[in-house]
Every structure is written in C-alpha cells, then in structure tokens.
C-alpha positions in Angstrom: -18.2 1.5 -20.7 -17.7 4.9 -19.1 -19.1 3.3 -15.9 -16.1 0.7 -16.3 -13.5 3.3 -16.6 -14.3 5.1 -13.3 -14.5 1.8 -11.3 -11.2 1.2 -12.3 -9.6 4.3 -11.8 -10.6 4.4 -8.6 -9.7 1.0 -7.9 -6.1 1.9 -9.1 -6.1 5.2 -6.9 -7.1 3.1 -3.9 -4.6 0.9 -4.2 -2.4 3.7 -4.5 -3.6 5.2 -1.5 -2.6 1.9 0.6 0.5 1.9 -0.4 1.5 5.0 0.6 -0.1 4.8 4.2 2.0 1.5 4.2 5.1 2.9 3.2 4.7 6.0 5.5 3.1 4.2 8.5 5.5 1.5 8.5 6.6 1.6 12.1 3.4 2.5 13.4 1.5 -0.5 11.6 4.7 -2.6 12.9 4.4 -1.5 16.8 0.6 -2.6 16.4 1.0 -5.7 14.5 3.7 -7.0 15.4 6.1 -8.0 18.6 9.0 -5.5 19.8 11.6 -7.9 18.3 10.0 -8.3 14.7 9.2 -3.8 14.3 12.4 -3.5 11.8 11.7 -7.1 9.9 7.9 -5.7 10.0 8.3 -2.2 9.1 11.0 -3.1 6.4 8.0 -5.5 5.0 5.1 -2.9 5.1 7.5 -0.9 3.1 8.1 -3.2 0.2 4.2 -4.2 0.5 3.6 -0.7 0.0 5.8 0.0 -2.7 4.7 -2.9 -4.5 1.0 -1.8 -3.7 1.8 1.6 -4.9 3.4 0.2 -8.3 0.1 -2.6 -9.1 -1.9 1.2 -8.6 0.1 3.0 -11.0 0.2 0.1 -13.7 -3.8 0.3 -13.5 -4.2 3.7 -14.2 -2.2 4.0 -16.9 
C-alpha cells in the first residue's frame, strides 16, 4: 500500500506542476499553439486549464 501512496502523490504533484507551467506560460504556449488573432482567447484558456489542473492536483494530495 505504501507503493500506492507514492504513485499517487506524485501523480497529484505532476499534475500540479502542469498547471502552473500553464498558468505562467500562457502566452507563450498561445503564440505556439495558436493563430495571432486567438493568443488572448488562448492564453485566457491555458489559464483556467491551469488553474483547474492545479486545483484536481491539490485535491489528490490531500
């Protein structure tokens, strides 16, 4: 069961992690993914991807 713990810890920490490179790399992720007219539509959504990334993380760790 131990085995089971860690696993999921650090499936909660990297899900963490992504949302926090989402939510600070928003425009950068944007510029590359996306066309010049959608980077504040994109950027806004890699925001609220990452928050909500960031939140699923923190609701598995604890």
């Amino acid at each position: 069961m131990e085995i089971m713990n860690l696993v999921e810890k650090i499936v909660a920490l990297l899900f963490m992690m992504v949302g926090v490179i989402c939510i600070y790399d928003a425009r950068k992720l944007a510029k590359k993914y996306f066309s010049f007219h959608d980077q504040n539509e994109g950027s806004k959504w890699f925001k609220i991807g990452g928050f909500v990334f960031a939140i699923i993380g923190i609701g598995f760790l604890f």
